[in-house]
C-alpha positions in Angstrom: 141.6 193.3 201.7 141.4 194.2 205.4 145.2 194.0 206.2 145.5 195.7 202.5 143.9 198.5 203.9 145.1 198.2 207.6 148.5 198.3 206.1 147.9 201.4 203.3 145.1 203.7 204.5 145.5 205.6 201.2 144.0 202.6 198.9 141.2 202.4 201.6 139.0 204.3 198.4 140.2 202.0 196.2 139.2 199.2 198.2 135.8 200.6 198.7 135.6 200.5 194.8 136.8 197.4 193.9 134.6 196.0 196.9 131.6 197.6 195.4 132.6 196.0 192.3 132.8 192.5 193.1 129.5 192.1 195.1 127.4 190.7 192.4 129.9 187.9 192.3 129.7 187.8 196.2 126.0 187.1 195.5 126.2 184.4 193.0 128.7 182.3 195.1 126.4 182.5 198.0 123.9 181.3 196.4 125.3 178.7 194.7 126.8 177.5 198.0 123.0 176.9 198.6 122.5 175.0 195.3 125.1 172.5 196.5 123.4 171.9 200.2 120.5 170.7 197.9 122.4 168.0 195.7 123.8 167.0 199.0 120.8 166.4 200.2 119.7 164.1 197.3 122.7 162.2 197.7 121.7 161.3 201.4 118.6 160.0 199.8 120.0 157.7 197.3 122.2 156.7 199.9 119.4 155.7 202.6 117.7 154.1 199.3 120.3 151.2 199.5 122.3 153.1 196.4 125.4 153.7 198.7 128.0 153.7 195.7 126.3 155.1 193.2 125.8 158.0 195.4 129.6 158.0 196.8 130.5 158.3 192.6 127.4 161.4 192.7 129.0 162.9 195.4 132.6 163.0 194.0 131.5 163.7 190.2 129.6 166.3 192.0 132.0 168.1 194.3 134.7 167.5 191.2 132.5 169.4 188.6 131.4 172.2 190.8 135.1 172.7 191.5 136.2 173.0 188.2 132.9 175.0 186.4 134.1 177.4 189.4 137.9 177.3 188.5 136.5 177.6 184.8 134.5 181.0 185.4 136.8 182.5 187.8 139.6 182.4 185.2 137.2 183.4 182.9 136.2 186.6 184.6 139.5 187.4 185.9 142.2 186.2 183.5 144.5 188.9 182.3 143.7 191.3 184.9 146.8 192.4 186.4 146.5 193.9 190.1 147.3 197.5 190.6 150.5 198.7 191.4 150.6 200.7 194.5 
């Protein structure tokens, strides 16, 4: 967005707009990059608990479903929007 606007000064508004726009979702992906510190957490538990590959198979379930619910709400929020033509 910054060399966007660096680049066109005019779209600067629109940038400001669309900016304004898309902080809620700025929000929920902070915190749920919290939410994820937690599980991580609980995997070093089960791991100091003598579970060592059951929480290796946590871990990658883990980081693998969190990747693709986000893929899965990203392209649902944004699918079919086209960018604006300058």
């Amino acid at each position: 967005m910054l060399l966007l606007v660096v680049s066109r000064p005019d779209l600067l508004d629109a940038a400001k707009v669309a900016t304004a726009e898309t902080n809620v979702f700025r929000v929920l992906f902070f915190a749920m990059t919290f939410s994820d510190r937690r599980r991580l957490r609980t995997s070093r538990k089960l791991r100091q608990e003598g579970i060592g590959r059951l929480a290796l198979v946590y871990v990658v379930c883990l980081f693998g479903f969190i990747h693709l619910g986000r893929l899965a709400v990203s392209w649902i929020f944004f699918h079919g929007i086209v960018p604006p033509r300058a």
